[in-house]
Steps between C-alpha positions, in 0.01 A plus 500: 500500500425812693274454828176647464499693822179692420256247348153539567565844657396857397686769478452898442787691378460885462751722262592185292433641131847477464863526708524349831123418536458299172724297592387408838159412337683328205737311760168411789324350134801277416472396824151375501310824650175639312592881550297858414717722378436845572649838273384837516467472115232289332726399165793435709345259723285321275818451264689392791236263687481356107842438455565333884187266468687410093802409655433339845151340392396652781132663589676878513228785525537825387310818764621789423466815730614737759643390830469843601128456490391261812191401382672351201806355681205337723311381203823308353493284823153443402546415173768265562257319726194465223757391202723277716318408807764613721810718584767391628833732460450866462764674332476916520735579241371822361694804554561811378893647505472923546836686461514802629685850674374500827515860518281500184280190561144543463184429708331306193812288444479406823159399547561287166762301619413452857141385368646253260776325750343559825144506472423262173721249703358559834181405406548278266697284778219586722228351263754191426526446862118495565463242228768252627374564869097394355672237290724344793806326444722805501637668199798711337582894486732603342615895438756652280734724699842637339807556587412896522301403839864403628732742319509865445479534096459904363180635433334206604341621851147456435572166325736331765285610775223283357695192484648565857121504600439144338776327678343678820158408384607138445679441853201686697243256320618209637344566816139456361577262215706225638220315760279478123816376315587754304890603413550833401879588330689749277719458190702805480691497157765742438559597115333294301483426076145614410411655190375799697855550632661406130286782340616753759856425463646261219790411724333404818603158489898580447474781701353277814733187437794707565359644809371178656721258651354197394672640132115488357192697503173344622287319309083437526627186536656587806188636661297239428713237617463712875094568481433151390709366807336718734143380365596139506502241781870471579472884645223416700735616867567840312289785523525883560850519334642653196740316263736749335573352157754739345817342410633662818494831403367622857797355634658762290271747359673695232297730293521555114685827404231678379250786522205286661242824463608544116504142429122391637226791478204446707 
């Protein structure tokens, strides 16, 4: 029988109407957690909170709404607190990906992706952080990097620049969280099988097998596995770091042949 790591603990997971996200709030509710599961689309996340709490038995809460919008990110943290009681582990998953020329890139792109990955997940740490400081007994942050914050990928400037920033974000916070508890880590997956990137391009999964060492494109799975270790007790030493989960492919870092600004329009 599989430990229940996260039993009797509550959990917010932003971006998790589907891919990488609905699985770490499908995997936290296997594993005990009641979790709010935040999407920027009402259907999606009520369809996907609905499904999670069918399958785990879990208490899985659907709130949709834009990160981008502090006031909401805030209010999450606050609705966690009046369904659940608590929070406990923090996951900022949401994230918008923004290809473009950099010669051509434009100031409202821009300020649309650095206000989803930067400032929805700066605050919403911030607000997570004041909770587990009033609450005492420490608590879990955990932010989704990528493997573009470590690797130069084409017309993805604006994009890796953001996740650079996270990992940065994570290792300067441990200053002022650690003497209230707190952890604060990145999971920074490299290609990854989501139906976002299986709509864009039918053979993404061959296509990244062949390029990764490991032989196999990543999985949800694979991210999960790293953001539920970093919320759980046994990383309880770690904080201000970035895992890497990509199969090795930084090691490495061959790029697709193909036309990146044809393929992906902003």
């Amino acid at each position: 029988m599989t430990q229940m790591r996260f039993s009797n603990q509550t959990v917010i997971v932003t971006g998790a109407g589907e891919g990488i996200g609905y699985e770490v709030a499908r995997q936290f509710c296997f594993e005990g957690a009641d979790a709010l599961l935040n999407d920027i689309l009402p259907e999606r996340a009520a369809a996907a909170a609905e499904r999670i709490a069918a399958e785990t038995g879990a208490r899985c809460i659907a709130a949709p709404g834009d990160v981008a919008d502090v006031e909401m990110a805030r209010s999450l943290v606050r609705e966690a607190v009046e369904k659940f009681g608590r929070l406990d582990v923090c996951v900022c998953n949401a994230g918008l990906t923004s290809w473009g020329d950099f010669f051509n890139y434009t100031p409202a792109d821009f300020e649309r992706v650095v206000s989803v990955n930067l400032r929805g997940t700066y605050f919403l740490a911030q607000a997570a952080a004041r909770q587990f400081r009033e609450q005492g007994g420490g608590g879990r942050i955990v932010l989704m990097s990528s493997v573009t914050g470590h690797q130069a990928v084409p017309y993805l400037s604006a994009y890796g620049m953001t996740k650079a920033a996270l990992e940065m974000l994570a290792r300067n916070l441990v200053l002022e969280l650690s003497p209230h508890g707190i952890t604060i880590n990145c999971v920074a997956p490299g290609a990854v099988i989501t139906p976002r990137n299986l709509g864009d391009d039918p053979d993404y999964e061959a296509t990244w097998a062949a390029l990764t060492p490991v032989g196999q494109a990543i999985q949800v799975e694979d991210i999960a596995n790293a953001a539920l270790f970093l919320a759980s007790k046994a990383s309880g030493k770690i904080t201000g770091q970035a895992i890497v989960v990509d199969g090795g492919w930084s090691a490495t870092s061959p790029i697709p042949d193909m036309e990146y600004g044809k393929e992906y329009k902003n």
